[in-house]
TIRO-2110 file (N, C-alpha, C; in Angstrom, 1 decimal):
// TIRO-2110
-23.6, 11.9, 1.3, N, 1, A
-22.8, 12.2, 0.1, CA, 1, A
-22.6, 10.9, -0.7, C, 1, A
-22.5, 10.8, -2.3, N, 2, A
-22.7, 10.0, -3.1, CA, 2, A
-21.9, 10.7, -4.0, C, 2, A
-20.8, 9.7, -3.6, N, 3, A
-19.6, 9.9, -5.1, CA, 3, A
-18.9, 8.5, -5.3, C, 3, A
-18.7, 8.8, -6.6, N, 4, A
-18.2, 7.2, -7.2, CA, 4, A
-16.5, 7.5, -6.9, C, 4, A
-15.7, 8.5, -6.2, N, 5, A
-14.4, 8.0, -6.6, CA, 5, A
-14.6, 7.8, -4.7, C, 5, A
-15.6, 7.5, -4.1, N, 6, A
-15.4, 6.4, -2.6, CA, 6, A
-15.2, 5.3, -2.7, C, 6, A
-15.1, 4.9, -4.1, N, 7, A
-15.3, 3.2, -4.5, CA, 7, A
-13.9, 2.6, -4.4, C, 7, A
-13.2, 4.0, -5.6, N, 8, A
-11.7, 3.4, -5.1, CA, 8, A
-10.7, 3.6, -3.7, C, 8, A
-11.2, 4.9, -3.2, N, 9, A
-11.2, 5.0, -2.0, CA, 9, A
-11.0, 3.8, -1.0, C, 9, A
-11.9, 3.2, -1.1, N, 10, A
-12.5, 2.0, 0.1, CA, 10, A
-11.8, 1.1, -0.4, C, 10, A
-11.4, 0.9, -2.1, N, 11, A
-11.1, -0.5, -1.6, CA, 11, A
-10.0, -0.6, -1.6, C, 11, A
-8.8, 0.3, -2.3, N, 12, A
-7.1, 0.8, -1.8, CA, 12, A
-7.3, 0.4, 0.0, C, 12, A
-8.0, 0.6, 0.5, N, 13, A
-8.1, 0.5, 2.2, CA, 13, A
-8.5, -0.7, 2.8, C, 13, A
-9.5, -1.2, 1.6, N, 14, A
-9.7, -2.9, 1.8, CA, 14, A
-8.4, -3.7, 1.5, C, 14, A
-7.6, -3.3, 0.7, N, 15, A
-6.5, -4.3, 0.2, CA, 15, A
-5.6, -3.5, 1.0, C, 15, A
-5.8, -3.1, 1.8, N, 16, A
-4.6, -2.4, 3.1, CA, 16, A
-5.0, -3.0, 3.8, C, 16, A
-6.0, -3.7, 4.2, N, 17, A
-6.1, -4.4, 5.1, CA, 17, A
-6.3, -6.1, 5.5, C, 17, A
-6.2, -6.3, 3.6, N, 18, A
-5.8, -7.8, 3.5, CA, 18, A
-4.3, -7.8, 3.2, C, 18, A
-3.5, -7.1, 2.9, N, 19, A
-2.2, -6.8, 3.3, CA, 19, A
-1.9, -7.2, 4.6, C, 19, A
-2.7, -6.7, 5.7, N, 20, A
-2.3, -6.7, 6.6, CA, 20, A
-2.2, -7.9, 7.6, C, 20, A
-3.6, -8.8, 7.3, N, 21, A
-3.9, -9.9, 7.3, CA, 21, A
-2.6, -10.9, 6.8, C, 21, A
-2.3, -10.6, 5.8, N, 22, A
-1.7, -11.6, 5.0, CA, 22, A
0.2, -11.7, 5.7, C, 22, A
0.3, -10.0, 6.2, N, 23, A
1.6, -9.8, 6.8, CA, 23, A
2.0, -10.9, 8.0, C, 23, A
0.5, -11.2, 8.8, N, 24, A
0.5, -11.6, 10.1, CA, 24, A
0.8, -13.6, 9.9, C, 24, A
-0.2, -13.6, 8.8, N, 25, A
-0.3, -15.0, 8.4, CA, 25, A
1.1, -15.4, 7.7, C, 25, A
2.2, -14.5, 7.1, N, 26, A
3.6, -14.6, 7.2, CA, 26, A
4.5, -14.7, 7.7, C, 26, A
4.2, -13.3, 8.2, N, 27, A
5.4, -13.5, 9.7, CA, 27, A
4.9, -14.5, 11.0, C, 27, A
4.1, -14.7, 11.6, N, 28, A
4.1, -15.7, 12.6, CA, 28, A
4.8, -17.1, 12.4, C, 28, A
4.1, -17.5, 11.5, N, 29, A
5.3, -18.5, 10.9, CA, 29, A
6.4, -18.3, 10.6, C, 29, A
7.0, -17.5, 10.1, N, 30, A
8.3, -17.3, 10.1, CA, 30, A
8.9, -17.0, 11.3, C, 30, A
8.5, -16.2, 12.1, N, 31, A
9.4, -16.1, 13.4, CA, 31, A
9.3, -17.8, 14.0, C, 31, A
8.4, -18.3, 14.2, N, 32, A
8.6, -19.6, 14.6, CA, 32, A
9.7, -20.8, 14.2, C, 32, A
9.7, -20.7, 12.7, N, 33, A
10.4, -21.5, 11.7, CA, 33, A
11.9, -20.9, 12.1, C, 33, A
11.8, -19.5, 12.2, N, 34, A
13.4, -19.1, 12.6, CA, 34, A
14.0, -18.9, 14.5, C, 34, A
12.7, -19.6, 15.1, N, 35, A
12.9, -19.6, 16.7, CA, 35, A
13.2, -18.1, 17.3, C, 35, A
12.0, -17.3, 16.3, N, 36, A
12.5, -15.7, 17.3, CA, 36, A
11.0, -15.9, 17.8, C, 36, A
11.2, -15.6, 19.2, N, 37, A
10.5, -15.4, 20.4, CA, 37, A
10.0, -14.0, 20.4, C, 37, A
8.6, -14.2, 20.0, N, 38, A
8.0, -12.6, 20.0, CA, 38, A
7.8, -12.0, 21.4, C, 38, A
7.3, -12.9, 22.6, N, 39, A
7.2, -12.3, 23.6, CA, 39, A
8.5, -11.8, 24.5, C, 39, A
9.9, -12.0, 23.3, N, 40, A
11.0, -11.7, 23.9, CA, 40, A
11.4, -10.2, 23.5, C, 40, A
10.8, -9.8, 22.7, N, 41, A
11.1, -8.8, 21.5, CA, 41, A
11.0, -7.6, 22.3, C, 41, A
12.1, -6.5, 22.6, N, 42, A
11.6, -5.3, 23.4, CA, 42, A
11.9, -4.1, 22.5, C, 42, A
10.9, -3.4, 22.5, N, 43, A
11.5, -1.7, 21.8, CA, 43, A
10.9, -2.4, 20.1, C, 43, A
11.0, -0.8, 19.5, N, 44, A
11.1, -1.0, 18.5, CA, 44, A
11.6, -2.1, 17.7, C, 44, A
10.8, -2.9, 17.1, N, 45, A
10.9, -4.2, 16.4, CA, 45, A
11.3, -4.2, 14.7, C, 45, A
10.5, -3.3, 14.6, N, 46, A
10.5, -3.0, 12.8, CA, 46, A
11.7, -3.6, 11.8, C, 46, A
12.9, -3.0, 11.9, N, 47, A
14.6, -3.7, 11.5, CA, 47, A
14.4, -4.6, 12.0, C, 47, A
14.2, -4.4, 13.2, N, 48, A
15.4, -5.6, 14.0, CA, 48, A
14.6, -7.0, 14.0, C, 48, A
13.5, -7.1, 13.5, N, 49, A
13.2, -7.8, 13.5, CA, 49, A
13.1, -8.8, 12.3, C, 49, A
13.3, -7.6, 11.1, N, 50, A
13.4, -8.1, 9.5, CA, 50, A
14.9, -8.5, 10.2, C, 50, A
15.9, -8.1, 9.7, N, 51, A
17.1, -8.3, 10.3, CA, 51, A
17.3, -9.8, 10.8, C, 51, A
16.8, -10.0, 12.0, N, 52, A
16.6, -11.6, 12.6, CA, 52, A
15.8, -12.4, 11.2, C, 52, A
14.9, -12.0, 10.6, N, 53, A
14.2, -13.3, 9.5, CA, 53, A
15.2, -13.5, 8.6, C, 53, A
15.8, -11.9, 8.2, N, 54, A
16.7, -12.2, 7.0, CA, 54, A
17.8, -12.9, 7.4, C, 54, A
18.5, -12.8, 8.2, N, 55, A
19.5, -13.9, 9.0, CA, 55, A
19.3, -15.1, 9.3, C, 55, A
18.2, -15.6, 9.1, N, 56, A
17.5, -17.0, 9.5, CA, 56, A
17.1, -17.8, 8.1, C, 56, A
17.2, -17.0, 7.0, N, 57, A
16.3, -17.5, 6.0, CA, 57, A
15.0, -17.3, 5.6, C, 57, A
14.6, -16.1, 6.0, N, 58, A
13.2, -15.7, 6.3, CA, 58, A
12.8, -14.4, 5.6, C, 58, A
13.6, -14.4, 4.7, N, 59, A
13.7, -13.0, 3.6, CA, 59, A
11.9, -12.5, 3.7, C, 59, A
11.6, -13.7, 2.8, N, 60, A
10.3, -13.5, 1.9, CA, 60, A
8.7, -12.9, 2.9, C, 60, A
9.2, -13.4, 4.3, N, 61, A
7.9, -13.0, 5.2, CA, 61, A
8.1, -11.3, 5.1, C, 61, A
9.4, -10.5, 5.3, N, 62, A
9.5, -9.1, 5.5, CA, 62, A
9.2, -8.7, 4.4, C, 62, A
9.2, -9.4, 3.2, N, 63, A
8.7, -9.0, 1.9, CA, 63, A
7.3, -8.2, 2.2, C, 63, A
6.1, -9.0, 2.7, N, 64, A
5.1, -8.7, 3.1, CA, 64, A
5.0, -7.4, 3.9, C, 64, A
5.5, -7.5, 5.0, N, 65, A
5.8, -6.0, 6.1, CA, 65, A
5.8, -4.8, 5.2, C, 65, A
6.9, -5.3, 4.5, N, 66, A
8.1, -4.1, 3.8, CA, 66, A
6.0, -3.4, 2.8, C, 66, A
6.2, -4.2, 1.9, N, 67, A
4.6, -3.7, 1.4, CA, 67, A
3.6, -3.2, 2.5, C, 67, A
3.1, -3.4, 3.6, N, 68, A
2.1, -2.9, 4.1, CA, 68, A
3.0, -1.6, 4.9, C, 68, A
3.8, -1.4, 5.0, N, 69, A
4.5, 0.0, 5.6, CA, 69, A
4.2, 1.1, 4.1, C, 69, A
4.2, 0.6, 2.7, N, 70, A
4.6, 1.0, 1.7, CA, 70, A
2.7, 1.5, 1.3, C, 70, A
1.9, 1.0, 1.9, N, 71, A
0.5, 1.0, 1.9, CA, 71, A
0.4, 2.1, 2.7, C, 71, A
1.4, 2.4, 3.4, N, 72, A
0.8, 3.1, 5.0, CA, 72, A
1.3, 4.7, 4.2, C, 72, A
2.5, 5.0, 2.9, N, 73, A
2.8, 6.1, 3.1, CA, 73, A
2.4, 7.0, 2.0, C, 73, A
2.7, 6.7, 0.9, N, 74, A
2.0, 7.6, 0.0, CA, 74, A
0.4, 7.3, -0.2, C, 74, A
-0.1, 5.7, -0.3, N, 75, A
-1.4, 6.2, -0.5, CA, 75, A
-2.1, 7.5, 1.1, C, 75, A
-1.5, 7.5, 1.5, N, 76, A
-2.3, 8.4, 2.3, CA, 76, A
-2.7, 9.8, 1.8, C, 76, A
-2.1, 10.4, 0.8, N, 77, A
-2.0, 11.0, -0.2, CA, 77, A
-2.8, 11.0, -1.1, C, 77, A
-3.2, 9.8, -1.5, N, 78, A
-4.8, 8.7, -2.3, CA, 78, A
-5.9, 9.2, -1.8, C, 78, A
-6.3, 8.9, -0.2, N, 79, A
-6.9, 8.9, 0.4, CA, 79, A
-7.6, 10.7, 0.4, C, 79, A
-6.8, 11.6, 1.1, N, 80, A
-6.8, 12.8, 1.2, CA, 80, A
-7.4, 13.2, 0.1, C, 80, A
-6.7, 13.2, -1.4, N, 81, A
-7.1, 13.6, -2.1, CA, 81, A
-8.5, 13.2, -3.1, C, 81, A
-8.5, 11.8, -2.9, N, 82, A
-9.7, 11.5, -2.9, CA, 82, A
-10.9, 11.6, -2.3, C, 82, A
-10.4, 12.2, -1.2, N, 83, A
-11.6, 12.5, -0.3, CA, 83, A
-12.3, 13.9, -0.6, C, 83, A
-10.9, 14.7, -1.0, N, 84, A
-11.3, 15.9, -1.5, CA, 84, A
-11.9, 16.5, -2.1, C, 84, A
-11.8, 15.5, -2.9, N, 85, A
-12.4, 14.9, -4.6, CA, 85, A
-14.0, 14.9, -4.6, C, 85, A
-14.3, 14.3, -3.6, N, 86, A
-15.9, 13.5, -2.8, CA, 86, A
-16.7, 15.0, -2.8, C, 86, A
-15.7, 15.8, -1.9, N, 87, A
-16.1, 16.9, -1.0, CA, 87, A
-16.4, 17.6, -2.0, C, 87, A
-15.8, 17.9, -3.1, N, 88, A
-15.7, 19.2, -4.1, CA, 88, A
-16.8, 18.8, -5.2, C, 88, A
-17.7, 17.7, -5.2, N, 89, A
-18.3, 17.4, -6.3, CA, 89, A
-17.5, 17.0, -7.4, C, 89, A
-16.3, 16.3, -7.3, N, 90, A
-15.6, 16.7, -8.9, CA, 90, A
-15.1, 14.8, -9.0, C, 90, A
-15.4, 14.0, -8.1, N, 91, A
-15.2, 12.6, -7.8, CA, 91, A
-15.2, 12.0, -8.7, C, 91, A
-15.6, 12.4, -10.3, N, 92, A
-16.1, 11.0, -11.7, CA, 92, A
-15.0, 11.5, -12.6, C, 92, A
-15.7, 11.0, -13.6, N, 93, A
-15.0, 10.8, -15.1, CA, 93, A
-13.5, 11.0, -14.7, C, 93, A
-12.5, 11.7, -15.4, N, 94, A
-10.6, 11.2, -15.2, CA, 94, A
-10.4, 11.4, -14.3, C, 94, A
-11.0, 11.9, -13.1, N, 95, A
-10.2, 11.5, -11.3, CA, 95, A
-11.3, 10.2, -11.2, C, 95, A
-11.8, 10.0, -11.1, N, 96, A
-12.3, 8.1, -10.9, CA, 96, A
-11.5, 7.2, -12.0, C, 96, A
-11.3, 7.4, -13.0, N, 97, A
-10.5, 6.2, -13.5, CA, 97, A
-9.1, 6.6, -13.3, C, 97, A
-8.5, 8.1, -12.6, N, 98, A
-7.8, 8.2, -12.5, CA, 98, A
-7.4, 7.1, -11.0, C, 98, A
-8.1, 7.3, -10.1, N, 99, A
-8.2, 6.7, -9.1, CA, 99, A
-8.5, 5.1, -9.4, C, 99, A
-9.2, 5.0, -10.0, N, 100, A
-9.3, 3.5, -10.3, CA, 100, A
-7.7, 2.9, -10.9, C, 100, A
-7.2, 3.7, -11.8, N, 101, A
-5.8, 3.2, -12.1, CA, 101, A
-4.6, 3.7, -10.9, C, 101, A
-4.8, 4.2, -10.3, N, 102, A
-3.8, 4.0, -8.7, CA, 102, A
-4.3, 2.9, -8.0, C, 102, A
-5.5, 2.4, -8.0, N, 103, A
-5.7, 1.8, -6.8, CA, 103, A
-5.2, 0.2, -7.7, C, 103, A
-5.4, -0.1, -8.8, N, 104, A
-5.2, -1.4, -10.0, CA, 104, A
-3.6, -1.4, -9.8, C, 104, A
-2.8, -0.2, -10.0, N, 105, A
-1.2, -0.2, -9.9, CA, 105, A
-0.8, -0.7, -8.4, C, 105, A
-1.1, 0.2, -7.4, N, 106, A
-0.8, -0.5, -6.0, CA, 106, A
-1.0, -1.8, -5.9, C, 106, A
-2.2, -1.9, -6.1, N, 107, A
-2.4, -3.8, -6.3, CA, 107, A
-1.3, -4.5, -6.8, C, 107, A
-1.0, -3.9, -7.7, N, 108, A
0.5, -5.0, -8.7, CA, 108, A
1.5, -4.6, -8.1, C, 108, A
1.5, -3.4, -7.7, N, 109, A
3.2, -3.2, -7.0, CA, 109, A
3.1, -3.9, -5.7, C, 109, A
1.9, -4.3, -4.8, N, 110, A
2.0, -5.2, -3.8, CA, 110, A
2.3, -6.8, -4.3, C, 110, A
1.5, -7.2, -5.1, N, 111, A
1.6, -8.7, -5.8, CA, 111, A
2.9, -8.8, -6.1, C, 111, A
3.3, -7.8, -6.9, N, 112, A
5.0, -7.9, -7.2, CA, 112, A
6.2, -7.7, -6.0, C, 112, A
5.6, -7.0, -4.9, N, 113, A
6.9, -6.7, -3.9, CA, 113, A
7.0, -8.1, -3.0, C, 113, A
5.5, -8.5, -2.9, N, 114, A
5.2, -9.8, -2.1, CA, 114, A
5.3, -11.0, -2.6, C, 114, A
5.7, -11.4, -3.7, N, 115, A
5.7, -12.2, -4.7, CA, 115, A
7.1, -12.2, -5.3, C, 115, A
7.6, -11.7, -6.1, N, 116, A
8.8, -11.9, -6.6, CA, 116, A
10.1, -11.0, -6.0, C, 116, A
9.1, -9.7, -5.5, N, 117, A
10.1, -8.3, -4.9, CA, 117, A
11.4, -7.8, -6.6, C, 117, A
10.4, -7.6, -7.6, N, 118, A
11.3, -7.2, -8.0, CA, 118, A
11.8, -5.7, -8.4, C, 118, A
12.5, -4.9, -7.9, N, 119, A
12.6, -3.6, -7.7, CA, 119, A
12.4, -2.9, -9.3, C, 119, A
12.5, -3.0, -10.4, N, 120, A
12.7, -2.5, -11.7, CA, 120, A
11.3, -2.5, -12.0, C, 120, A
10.5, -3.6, -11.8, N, 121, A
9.0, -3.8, -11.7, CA, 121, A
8.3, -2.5, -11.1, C, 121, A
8.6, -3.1, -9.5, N, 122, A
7.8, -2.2, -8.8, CA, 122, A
8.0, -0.5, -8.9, C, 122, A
9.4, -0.4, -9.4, N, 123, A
9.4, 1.0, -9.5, CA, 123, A
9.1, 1.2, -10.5, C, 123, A
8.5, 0.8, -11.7, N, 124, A
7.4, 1.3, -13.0, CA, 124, A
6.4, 0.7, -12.1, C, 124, A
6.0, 0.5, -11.5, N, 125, A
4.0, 0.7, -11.0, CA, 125, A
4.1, 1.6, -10.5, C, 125, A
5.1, 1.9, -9.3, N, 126, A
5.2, 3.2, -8.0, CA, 126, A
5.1, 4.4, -9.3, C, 126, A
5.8, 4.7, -10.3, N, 127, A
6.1, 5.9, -11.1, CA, 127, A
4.6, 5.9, -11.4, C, 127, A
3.9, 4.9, -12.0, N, 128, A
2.3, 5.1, -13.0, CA, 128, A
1.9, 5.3, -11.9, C, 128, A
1.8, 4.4, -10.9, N, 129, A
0.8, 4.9, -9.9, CA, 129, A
0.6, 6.3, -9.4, C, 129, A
2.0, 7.2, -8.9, N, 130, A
2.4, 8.3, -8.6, CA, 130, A
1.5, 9.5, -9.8, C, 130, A
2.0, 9.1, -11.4, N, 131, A
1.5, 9.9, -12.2, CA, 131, A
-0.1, 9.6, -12.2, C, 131, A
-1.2, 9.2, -12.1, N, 132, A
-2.4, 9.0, -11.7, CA, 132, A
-2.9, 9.7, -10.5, C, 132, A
-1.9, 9.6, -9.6, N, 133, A
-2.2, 10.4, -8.1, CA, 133, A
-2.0, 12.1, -8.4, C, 133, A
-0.7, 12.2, -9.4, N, 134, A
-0.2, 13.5, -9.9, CA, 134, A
-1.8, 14.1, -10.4, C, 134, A
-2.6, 13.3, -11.5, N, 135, A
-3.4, 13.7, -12.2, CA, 135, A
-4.6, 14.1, -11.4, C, 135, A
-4.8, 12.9, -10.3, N, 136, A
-6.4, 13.4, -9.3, CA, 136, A
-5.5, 14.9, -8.7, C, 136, A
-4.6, 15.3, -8.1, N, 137, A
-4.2, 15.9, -7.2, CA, 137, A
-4.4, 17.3, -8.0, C, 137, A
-4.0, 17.5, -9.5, N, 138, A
-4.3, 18.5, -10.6, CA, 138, A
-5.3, 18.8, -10.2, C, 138, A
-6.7, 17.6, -11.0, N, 139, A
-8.2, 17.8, -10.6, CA, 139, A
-8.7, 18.8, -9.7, C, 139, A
-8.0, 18.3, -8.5, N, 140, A
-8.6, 18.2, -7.6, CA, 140, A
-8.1, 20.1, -7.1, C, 140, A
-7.0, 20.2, -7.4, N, 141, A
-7.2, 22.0, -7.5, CA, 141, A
-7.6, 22.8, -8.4, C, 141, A
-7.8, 22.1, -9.4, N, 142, A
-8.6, 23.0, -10.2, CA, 142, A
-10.0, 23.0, -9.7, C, 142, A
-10.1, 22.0, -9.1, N, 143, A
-11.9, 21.6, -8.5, CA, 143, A
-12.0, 22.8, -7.3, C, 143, A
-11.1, 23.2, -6.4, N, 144, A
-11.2, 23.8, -5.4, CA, 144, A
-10.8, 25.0, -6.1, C, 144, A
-9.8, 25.8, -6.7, N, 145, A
-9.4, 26.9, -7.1, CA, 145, A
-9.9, 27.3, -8.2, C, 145, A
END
């Protein structure tokens, strides 16, 4: 199969996974710089471990986390329906650039949550982004129904 909206597809999932990269390359150092002992860590870590950075001075590494958990929930929604998209023949013209402008917004709402964290920001990309996902997800039953 050959459809152009796998482009945005793939690469929303490629920057999910330099996210992820980037999470690791932050927090390691930070837990060090704040003397938390990862091989001490038992149970569920997630808070409790932001928690310990933020108490240390260590805000800005959970910045990163906080974003790739934020990768992990609604684009999955992206995904699905882009895939759908693939499936149905209906993958171009306003669900591809609709998809192209979800995947361009995520990008800035990551730069911005990882970068400055500023909530007023990111919640105008989360909203555009959301209404572009609104729009493929329309498509996308009209494409099937």
């Amino acid at each position: 199969m050959d459809s152009p909206i796998l482009g945005p597809v793939l690469a929303l999932a490629g920057w999910t996974m330099l996210v992820w990269v980037w999470m690791y390359a932050t927090r390691l150092p930070a837990m060090a710089r704040a003397g938390i002992d990862g091989t001490r860590l038992v149970g569920s870590t997630g808070r409790g471990l932001r928690d310990q950075l933020v108490a240390k001075g260590e805000e800005r590494a959970s910045w990163v986390a906080d974003n790739y958990n934020h990768l992990l929930e609604q684009p999955t929604v992206f995904y699905a329906v882009g895939i759908a998209l693939a499936l149905l023949g209906a993958g171009d013209g306003v669900a591809l650039l609709l998809a192209w402008g979800y995947v361009a917004l995520r990008v800035a709402h990551s730069l911005v949550q990882i970068l400055v964290n500023r909530v007023v920001v990111r919640f105008a990309l989360f909203a555009l982004a959301s209404l572009c996902l609104g729009g493929m997800t329309v498509l996308g039953l009209l494409a099937a129904f």
